[in-house]
C-alpha positions in Angstrom: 14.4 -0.1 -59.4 15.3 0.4 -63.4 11.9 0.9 -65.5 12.8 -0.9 -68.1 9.5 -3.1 -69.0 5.9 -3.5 -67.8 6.0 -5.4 -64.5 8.8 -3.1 -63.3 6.8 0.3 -63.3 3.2 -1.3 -63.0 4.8 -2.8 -59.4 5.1 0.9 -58.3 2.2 2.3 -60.1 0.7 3.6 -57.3 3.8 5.8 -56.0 5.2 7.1 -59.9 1.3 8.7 -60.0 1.6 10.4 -56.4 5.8 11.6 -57.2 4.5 12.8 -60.7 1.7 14.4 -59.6 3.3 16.7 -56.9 6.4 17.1 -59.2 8.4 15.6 -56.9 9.9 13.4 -60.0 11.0 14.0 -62.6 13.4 16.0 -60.2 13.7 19.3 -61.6 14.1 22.6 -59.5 14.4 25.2 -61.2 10.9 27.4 -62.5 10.8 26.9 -66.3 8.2 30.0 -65.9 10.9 32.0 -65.2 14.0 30.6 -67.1 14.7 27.4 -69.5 17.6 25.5 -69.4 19.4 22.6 -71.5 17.7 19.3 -70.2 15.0 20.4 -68.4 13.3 17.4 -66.9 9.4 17.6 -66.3 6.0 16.4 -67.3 3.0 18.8 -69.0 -0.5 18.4 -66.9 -1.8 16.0 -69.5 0.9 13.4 -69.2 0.2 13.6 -65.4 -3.1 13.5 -66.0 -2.9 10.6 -68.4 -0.7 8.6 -65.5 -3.3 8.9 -63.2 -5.1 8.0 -65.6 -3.9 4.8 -66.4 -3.2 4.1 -62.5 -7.0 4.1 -62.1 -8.1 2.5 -64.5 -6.1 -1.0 -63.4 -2.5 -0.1 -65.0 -3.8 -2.1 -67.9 -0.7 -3.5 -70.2 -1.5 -2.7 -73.7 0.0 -3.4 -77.0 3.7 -5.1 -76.0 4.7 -4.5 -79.8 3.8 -0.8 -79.3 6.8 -0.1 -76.2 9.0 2.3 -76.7 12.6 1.1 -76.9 14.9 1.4 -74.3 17.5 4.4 -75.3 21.1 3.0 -75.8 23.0 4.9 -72.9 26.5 4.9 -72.6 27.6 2.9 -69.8 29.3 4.8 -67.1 28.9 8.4 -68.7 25.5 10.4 -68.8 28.2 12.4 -71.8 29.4 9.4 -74.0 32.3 7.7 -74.6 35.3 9.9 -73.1 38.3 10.1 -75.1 40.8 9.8 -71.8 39.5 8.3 -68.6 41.7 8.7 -65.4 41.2 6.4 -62.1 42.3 6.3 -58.4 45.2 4.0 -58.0 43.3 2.9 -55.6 40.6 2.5 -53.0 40.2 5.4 -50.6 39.3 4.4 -47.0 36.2 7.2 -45.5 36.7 6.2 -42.0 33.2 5.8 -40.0 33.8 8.4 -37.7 30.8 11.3 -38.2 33.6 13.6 -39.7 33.7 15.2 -43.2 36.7 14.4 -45.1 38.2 16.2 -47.6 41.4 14.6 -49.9 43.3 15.7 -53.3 44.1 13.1 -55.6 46.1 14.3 -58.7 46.1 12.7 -61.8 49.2 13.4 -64.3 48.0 13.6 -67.8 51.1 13.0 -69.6 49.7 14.6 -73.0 52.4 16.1 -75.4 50.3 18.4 -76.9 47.5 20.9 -75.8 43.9 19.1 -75.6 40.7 21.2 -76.0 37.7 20.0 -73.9 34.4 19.8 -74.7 33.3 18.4 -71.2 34.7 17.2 -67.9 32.8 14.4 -66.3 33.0 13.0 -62.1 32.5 9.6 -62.5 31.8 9.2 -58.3 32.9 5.3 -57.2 30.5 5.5 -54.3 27.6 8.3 -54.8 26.6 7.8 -51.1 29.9 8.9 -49.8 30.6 11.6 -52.4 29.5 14.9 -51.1 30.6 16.9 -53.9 34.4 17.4 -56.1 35.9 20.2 -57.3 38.2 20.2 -60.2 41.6 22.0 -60.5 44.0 22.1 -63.9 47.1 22.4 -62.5 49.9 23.1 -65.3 52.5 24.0 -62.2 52.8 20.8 -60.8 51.9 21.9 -57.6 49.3 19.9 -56.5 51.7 16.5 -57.6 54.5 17.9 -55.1 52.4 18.5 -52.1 51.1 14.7 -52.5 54.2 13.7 -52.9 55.4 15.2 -49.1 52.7 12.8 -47.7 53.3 8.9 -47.4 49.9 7.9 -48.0 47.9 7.8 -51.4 46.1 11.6 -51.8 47.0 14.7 -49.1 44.1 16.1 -47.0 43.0 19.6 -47.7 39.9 20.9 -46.2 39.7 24.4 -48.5 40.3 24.4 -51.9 43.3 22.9 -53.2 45.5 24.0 -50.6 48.5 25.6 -53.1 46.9 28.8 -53.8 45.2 27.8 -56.9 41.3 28.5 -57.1 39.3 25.6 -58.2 38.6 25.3 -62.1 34.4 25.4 -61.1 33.3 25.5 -64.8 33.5 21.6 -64.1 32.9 19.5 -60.9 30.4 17.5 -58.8 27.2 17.6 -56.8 24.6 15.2 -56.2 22.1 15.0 -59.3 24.2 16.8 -61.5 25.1 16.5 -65.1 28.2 17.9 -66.6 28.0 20.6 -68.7 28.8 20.0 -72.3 31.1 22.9 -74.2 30.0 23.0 -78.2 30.6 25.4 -80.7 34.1 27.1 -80.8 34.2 27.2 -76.6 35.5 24.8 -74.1 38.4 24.6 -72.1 42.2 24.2 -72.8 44.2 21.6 -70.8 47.8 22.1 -71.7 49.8 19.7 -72.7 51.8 18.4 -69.1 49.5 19.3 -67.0 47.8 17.3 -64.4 44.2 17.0 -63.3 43.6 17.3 -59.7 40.3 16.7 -57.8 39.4 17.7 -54.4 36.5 14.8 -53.2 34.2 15.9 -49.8 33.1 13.2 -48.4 30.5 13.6 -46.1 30.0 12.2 -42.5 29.2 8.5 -42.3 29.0 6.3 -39.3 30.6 3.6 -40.9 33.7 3.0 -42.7 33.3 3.1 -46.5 35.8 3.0 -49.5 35.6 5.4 -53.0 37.4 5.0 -55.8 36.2 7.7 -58.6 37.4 8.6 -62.0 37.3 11.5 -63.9 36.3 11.4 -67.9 37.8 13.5 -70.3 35.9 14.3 -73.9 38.1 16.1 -76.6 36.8 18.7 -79.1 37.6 18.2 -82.8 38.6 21.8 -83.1 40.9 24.1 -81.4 38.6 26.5 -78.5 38.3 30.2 -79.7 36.9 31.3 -76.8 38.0 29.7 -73.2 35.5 29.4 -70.2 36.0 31.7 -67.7 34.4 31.4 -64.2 33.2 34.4 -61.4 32.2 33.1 -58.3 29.7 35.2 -56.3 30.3 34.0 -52.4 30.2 35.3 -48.9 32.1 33.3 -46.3 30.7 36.0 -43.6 27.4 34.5 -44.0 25.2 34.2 -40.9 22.0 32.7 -40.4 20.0 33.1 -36.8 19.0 30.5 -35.3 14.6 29.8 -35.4 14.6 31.7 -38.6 13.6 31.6 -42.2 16.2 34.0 -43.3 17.1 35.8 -46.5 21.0 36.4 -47.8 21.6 39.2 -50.4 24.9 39.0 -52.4 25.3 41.5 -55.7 27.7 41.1 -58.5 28.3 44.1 -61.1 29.6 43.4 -64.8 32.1 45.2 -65.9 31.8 43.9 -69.6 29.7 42.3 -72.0 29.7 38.9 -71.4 27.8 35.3 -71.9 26.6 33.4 -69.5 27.2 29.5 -70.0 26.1 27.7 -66.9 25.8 28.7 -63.1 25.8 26.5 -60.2 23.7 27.7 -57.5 25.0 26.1 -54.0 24.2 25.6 -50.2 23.7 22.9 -47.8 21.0 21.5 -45.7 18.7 24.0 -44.4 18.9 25.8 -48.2 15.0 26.5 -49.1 15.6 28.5 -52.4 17.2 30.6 -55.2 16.4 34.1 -57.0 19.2 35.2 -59.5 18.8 38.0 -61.9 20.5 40.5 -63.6 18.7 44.7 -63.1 19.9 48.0 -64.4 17.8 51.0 -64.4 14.4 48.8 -64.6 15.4 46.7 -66.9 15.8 42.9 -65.9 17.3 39.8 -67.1 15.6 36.8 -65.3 19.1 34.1 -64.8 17.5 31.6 -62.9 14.5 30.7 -60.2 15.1 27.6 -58.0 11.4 28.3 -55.5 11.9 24.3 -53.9 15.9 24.1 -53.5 17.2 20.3 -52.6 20.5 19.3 -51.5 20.3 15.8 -53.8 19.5 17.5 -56.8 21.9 20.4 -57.9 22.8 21.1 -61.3 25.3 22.6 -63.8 22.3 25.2 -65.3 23.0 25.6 -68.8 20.3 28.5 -70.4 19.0 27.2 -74.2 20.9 29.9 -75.6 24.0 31.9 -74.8 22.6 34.7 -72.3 23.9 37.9 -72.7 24.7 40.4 -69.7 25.4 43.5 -70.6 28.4 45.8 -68.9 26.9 48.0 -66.3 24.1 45.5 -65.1 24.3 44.1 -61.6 23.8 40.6 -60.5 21.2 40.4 -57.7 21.5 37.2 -55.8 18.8 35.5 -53.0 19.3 32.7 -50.8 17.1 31.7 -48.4 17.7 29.3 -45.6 15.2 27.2 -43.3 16.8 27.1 -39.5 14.1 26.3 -37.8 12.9 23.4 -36.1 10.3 22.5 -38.9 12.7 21.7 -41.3 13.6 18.1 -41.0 16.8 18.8 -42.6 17.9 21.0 -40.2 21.2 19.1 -38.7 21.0 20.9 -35.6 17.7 19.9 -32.5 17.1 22.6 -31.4 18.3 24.7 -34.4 21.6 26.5 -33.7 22.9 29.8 -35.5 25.1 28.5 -38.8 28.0 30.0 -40.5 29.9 29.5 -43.5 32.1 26.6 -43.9 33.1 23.8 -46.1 31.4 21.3 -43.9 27.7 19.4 -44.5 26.5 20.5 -41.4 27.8 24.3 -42.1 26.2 26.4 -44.7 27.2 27.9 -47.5 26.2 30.8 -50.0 28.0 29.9 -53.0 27.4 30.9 -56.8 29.8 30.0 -59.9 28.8 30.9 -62.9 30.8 30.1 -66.3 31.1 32.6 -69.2 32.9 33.9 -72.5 33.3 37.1 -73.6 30.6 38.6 -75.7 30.5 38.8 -79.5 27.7 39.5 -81.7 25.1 37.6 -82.2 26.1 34.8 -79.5 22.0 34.9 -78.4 21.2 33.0 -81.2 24.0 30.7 -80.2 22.3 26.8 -79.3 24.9 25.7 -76.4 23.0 22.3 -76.7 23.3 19.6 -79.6 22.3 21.5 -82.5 21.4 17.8 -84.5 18.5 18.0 -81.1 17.0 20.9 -82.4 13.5 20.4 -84.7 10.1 20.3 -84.2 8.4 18.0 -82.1 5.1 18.5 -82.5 3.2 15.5 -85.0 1.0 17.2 -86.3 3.5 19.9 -87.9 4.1 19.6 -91.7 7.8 19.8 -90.5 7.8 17.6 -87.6 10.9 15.8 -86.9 11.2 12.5 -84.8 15.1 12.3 -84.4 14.8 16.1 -82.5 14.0 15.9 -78.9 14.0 19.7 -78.1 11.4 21.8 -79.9 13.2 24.7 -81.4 9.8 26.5 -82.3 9.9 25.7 -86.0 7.0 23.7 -86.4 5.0 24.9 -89.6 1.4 25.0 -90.7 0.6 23.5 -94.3 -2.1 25.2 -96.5 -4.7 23.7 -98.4 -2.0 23.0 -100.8 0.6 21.6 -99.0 2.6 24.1 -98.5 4.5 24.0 -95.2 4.8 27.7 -93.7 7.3 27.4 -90.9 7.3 30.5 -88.5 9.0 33.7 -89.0 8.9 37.7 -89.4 7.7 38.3 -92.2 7.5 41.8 -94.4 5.0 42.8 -95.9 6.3 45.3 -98.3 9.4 42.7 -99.6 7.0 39.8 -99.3 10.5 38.4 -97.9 10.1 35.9 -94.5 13.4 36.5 -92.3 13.7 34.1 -89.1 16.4 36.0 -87.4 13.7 38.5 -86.0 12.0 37.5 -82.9 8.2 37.3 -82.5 9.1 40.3 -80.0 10.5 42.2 -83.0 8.0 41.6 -85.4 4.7 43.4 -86.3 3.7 40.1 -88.6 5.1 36.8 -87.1 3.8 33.4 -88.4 3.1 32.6 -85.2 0.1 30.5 -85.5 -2.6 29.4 -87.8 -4.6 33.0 -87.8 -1.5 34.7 -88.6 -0.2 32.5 -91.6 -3.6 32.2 -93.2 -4.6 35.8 -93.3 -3.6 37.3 -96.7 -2.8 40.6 -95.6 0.0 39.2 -93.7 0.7 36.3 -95.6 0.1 36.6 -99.4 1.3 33.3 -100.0 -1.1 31.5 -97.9 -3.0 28.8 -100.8 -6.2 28.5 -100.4 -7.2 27.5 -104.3 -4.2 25.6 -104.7 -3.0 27.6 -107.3 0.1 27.7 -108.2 2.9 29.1 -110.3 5.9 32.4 -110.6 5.1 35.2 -108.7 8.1 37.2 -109.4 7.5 40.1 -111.4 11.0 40.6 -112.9 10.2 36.9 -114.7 9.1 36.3 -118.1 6.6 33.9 -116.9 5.2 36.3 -114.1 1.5 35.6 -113.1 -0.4 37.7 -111.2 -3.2 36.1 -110.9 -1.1 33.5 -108.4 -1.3 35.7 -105.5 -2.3 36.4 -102.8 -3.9 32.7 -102.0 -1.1 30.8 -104.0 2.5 29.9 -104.2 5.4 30.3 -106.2 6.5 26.5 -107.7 9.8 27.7 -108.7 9.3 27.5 -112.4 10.3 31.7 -112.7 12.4 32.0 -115.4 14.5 35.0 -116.9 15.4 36.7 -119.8 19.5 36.8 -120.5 19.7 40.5 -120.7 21.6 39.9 -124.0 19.8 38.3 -126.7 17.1 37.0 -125.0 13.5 38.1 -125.4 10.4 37.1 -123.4 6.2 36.8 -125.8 3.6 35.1 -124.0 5.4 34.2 -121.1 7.9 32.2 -123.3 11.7 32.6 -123.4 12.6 33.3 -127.2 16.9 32.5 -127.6 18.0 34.7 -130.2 21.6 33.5 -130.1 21.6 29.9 -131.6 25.1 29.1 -131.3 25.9 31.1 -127.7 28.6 33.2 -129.0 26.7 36.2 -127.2 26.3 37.3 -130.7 22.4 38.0 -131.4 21.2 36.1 -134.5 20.6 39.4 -136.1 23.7 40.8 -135.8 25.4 37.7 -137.1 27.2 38.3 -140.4 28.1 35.6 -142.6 31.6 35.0 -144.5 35.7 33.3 -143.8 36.8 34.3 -140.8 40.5 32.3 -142.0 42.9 35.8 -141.8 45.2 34.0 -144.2 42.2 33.6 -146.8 41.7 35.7 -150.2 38.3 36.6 -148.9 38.6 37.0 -145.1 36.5 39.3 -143.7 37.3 41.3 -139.9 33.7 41.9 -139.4 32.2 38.3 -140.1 31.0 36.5 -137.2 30.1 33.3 -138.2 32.3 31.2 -140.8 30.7 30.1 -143.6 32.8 28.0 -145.2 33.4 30.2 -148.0 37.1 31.2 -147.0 39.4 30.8 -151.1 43.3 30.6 -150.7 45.6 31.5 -153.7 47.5 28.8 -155.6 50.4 27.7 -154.0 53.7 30.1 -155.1 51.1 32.7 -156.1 49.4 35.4 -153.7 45.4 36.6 -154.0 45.9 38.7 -157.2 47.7 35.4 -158.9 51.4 36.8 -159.1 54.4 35.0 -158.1 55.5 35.2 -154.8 58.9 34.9 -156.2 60.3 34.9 -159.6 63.9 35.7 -159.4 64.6 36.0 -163.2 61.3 37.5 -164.1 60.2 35.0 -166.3 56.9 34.5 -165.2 57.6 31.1 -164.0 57.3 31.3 -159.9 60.4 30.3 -158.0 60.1 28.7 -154.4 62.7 29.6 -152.0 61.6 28.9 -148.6 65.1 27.9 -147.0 68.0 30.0 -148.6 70.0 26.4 -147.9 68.5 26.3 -152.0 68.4 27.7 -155.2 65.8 27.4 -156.9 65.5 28.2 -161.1 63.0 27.6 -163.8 63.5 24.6 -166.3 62.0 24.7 -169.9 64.9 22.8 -172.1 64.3 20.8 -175.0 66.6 18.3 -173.2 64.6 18.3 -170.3 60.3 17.1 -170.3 59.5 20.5 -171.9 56.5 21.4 -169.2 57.6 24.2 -167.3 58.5 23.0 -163.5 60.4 23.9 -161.0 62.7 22.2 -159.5 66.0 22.7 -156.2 69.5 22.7 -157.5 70.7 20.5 -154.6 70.1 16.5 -155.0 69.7 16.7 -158.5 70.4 14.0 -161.0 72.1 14.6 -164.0 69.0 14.5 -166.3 67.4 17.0 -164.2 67.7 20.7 -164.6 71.2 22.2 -164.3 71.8 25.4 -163.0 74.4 26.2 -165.4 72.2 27.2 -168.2 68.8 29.3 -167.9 65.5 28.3 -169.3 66.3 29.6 -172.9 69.1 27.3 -173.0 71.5 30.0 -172.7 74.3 31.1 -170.3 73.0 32.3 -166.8 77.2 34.4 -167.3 79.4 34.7 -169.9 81.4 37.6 -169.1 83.8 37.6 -171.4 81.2 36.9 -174.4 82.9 33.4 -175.7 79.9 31.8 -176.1 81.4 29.4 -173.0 79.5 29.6 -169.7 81.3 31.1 -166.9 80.4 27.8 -165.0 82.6 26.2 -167.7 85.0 28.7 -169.1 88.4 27.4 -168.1 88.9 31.6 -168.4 85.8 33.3 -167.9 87.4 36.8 -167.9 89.0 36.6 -171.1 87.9 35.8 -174.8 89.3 32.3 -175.4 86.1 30.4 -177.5 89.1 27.7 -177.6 89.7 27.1 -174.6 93.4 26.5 -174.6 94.9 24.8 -171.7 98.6 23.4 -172.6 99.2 22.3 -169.1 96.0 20.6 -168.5 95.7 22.4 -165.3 92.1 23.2 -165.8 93.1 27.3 -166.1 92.7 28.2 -170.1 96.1 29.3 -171.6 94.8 32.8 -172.1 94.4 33.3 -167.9 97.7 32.0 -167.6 100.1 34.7 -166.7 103.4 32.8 -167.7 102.2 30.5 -170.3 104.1 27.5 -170.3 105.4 28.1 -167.3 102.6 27.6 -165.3 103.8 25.1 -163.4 106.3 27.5 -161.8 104.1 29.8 -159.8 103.2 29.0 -156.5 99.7 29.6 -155.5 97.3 28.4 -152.4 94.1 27.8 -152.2 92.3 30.4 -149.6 88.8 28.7 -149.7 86.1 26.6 -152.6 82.7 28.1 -152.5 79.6 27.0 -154.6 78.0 29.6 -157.4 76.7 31.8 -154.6 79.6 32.5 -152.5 78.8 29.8 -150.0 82.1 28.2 -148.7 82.0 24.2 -149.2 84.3 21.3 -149.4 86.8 20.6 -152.1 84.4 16.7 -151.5 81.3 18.5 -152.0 78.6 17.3 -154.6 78.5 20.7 -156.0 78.7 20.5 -159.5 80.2 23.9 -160.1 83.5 24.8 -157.5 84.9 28.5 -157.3 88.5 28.2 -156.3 89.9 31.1 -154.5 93.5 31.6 -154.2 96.1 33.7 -152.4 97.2 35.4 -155.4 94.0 36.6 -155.8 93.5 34.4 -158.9 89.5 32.6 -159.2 89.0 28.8 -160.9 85.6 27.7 -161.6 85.7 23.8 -162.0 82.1 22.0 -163.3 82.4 18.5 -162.3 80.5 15.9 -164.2 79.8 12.9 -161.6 
């Protein structure tokens, strides 16, 4: 019957008092004296204490609003919800004939790509039947082609798998067993392909029954790092004498560091108990006690913490075995001698364990649900309801508040490090004597005084400890500019440039400025430019004719000259030669209104001498060819020379067009003969 409300476990009051109270329920074997283990299931003296308790005093109801809720459990899985579920195809018959029966049933996966698993779970169809499973990861396809030689659904195999492949035992069934859970970065990798095959014992029965079981698969997120591995310690020369209690001795020796992860301790019937342990030269590693062993309740073992046997250390291993008469278990009247064998009524002396290789630090390695871990106690200042295993964290507040939570801590560096074991440690917070003495705890407040206690701060105060706390307000100087009065951080850099405030110097910092300055560090604003055309000391930047008046030639595609004409606004200006109007400057005269050339001293500008080279004030041209009569070679007949034009180029040299706006036009011909036309638009 479920006990999920009042009536339900008041009706069987009575008989939950008498199973608590000889710890016959909650079932749990193993001695947590000697070792813990993930889900340990038991009750402390004062809740049995307080059931008899309440059994006595009339099972009274109480509060209804004050029941605990009943915890959401998956349905079908004691895991959760698998990520791939796999089911008989169908119903197997266990014929009611007093005979174990042992059967394969393989189940292809299918999977394209390589799953890691974080658990393997037997989901039994009919727990009465099921004497226990064994699980095989078969990536051969071996176990698929002996089924496939027999006609009916599943092939009989009494050992193993029957195809030479030992049984994956990191992962199975017994009665009363929950499957281990893989977290961190271990597991187990199922290729992709391969198929899943389970070996099912079912035990004797006298009548016929049928079983249809599944197996549930639960992914990991991330890929394994470090596989399970499995060593099984057995002896299938076992022999136990009949009317005996007897002892069997088996011994294991490591031949590298390793970690345990679960061991599954196994017999039959007449099984009375366990004693596992790891020894080397005196020193000894307690692995498990089971005193009260009991066929219906075997277990996957999974230690708290990855357990780490060393290379060189031997496994010692004790079974003990009831085969006398006064064991109601016993399948044999009168008791008979046993020996090994696969069957219920056989015995067996059987010991997988499950392990990874060592690395360091893997003892401080939770195999449980770390989000489990916290303290449980109520009364801690750190107590946490969501955890449900007690991780031995819970703290001890001052009279201040402050929540100490246990750990090593030094003296000397006043510095608390919880990787050290209470084994370890000469001060360990511990308890409440520990925490609150101030020789080994200087932080312990007992004036509730409060404030930095760092000496390297600005705001250090002594007087805090011991028998206050540091608040976190420390604060520092900058090493750079900073400087520390009175406790008080004083900034000596106002604007951050990691330039003290004394060392600032003021000026322009513009390098094209009159007045900048290489070693100013802050611009004041002060920064003076020369006038434009001019440079710092107020002389021209260019004056191509000297005249004091500053020329501008940025772009050599002008020429630039200085204009002060009397036909011209007289205000000295500058102004470019190109896109002028005809009012505007002309670049044939300079700015005293005389010739910029006159080589041949006629009083005529070159630019308009019709024969600059030669002395012709006249300027004679008969033919009206635009080529004075005094450059003319032949006079009148002019018109009889033949000459070609090699190229036109403006006043500089510059080649242009003969449609060119240029006012002034050197022609250049073949004969070696130069015409300077002025064009007046």
């Amino acid at each position: 019957m479920p006990f999920t409300n009042y009536l339900e476990v008041a009706s069987l009051g009575n008989m939950i008092s008498y199973v608590t109270s000889i710890d016959y329920m909650p079932p749990w074997h193993a001695d947590t004296n000697y070792s813990t283990f993930l889900g340990e299931r038991g009750l402390t003296d004062e809740e049995k204490n307080l059931i008899s308790e309440w059994v006595s005093n009339g099972m009274p109801q109480g509060d209804p609003s004050l029941e605990a809720q009943i915890p959401d459990y998956p349905e079908g899985s004691a895991v959760g919800v698998p990520d791939a579920v796999f089911t008989m195809e169908e119903a197997y018959l266990i014929e009611g004939n007093n005979q174990d029966d042992y059967r394969v049933f393989v189940f292809e996966t299918n999977f394209s790509e390589d799953k890691y698993l974080k658990s393997i779970e037997i989901m039994p169809g009919n727990y009465a039947a099921v004497h226990h499973v064994l699980v095989n990861i078969d990536t051969e396809g071996d176990c698929a082609a002996l089924d496939a030689t027999t006609p009916e659904y599943g092939y009989e195999c009494e050992s193993g798998f029957c195809v030479g492949e030992i049984p994956q035992l990191s992962a199975g069934y017994t009665p009363g067993m929950v499957p281990p859970v893989w977290n961190n970065d271990i597991g187990l990798l199922l290729p992709a392909g391969a198929d899943i095959a389970i070996q099912m014992h079912y035990a004797p029965s006298p009548i016929d029954q049928y079983d249809q079981s599944s197996v549930n698969l639960f992914f990991k997120d991330e890929p394994v790092l470090r596989e399970i591995q499995v060593e099984t310690i057995v002896d299938t020369q076992l022999f136990i004498p009949a009317n005996e209690i007897y002892e069997h001795y088996v011994s294991f020796e490591i031949e590298e560091d390793i970690s345990l992860i679960s061991i599954l301790p196994h017999m039959h019937l007449i099984g009375k108990s366990w004693l596992v342990y790891a020894e080397n030269n005196g020193d000894t590693i307690p692995i498990i006690s089971i005193p009260d062993w009991d066929f219906n309740w075997q277990n996957f073992y999974q230690p708290e913490y990855m357990l780490k046997l060393p290379q060189g250390y031997t496994v010692h291993a004790y079974a003990t075995y009831d085969n006398t008469s006064n064991n109601p278990l016993n399948p044999n009247s009168p008791p008979q001698n046993m020996y090994w064998c696969d069957y219920t009524t056989c015995e067996m002396f059987f010991l997988p364990f499950s392990y990874v290789e060592y690395q360091e630090g893997d003892e401080n390695i939770y195999l449980g649900n770390s989000e489990d871990l916290g303290c449980t106690n109520p009364d801690a200042c750190n107590f946490s309801p969501e955890a449900i295993i007690d991780d031995g964290s819970c703290g001890i507040s001052d009279d201040c508040g402050e929540c100490f939570i246990p750990c090593c801590f030094n003296t000397i560096t006043n510095v608390c490090d919880y990787s050290v074991s209470e084994q370890d440690c000469e001060y360990f917070w511990a308890g409440y004597d520990i925490i609150s003495d101030p020789e080994t705890n200087i932080f312990w407040n007992t004036s509730c005084s409060f404030g930095c206690t760092d000496p390297e701060a600005c705001n250090y105060d002594s007087s805090i400890l011991p028998g206050g706390f540091d608040d976190g307000s420390c604060v520092y100087v900058d090493g750079i500019c900073d400087t520390c009065e009175n406790g008080i951080i004083i900034d000596n850099d106002a604007d951050d440039d990691g330039i003290c405030d004394g060392n600032e110097l003021e000026g322009c910092t513009d390098p094209i400025a009159c007045n900048y300055n290489e070693f100013v560090t802050n611009d004041d604003g002060s920064c003076e430019y020369a006038q434009d055309f001019y440079d710092c000391n107020g002389n021209c930047l260019q004056d191509l004719d000297d005249d004091g008046v500053c020329d501008e030639c940025s772009n050599f595609d002008y020429v630039v000259v200085d204009c002060d004409c009397e036909f011209i606004d007289p205000a000295t200006y500058t102004e470019f030669f190109t896109n002028i109007v005809e009012d505007d400057c002309i670049l044939i005269e300079d700015c005293y209104c005389e010739c910029i050339s006159d080589t041949d001293e006629d009083d005529i500008c070159d630019e308009n001498d019709n024969c600059p080279d030669d002395y012709n004030p006249n300027q004679e041209d008969s033919n009206n060819d635009g080529i004075g009569d005094q450059c003319d070679q032949i006079s009148l007949n002019e018109d009889n020379v033949i000459k070609k034009v090699l190229k036109i180029t403006d006043l500089l040299g510059r080649e242009i067009n003969e449609d060119s706006n240029n006012k002034l036009k050197v022609y250049i011909f073949d004969n070696g003969d130069v015409l300077k036309i002025i064009s007046h638009f």
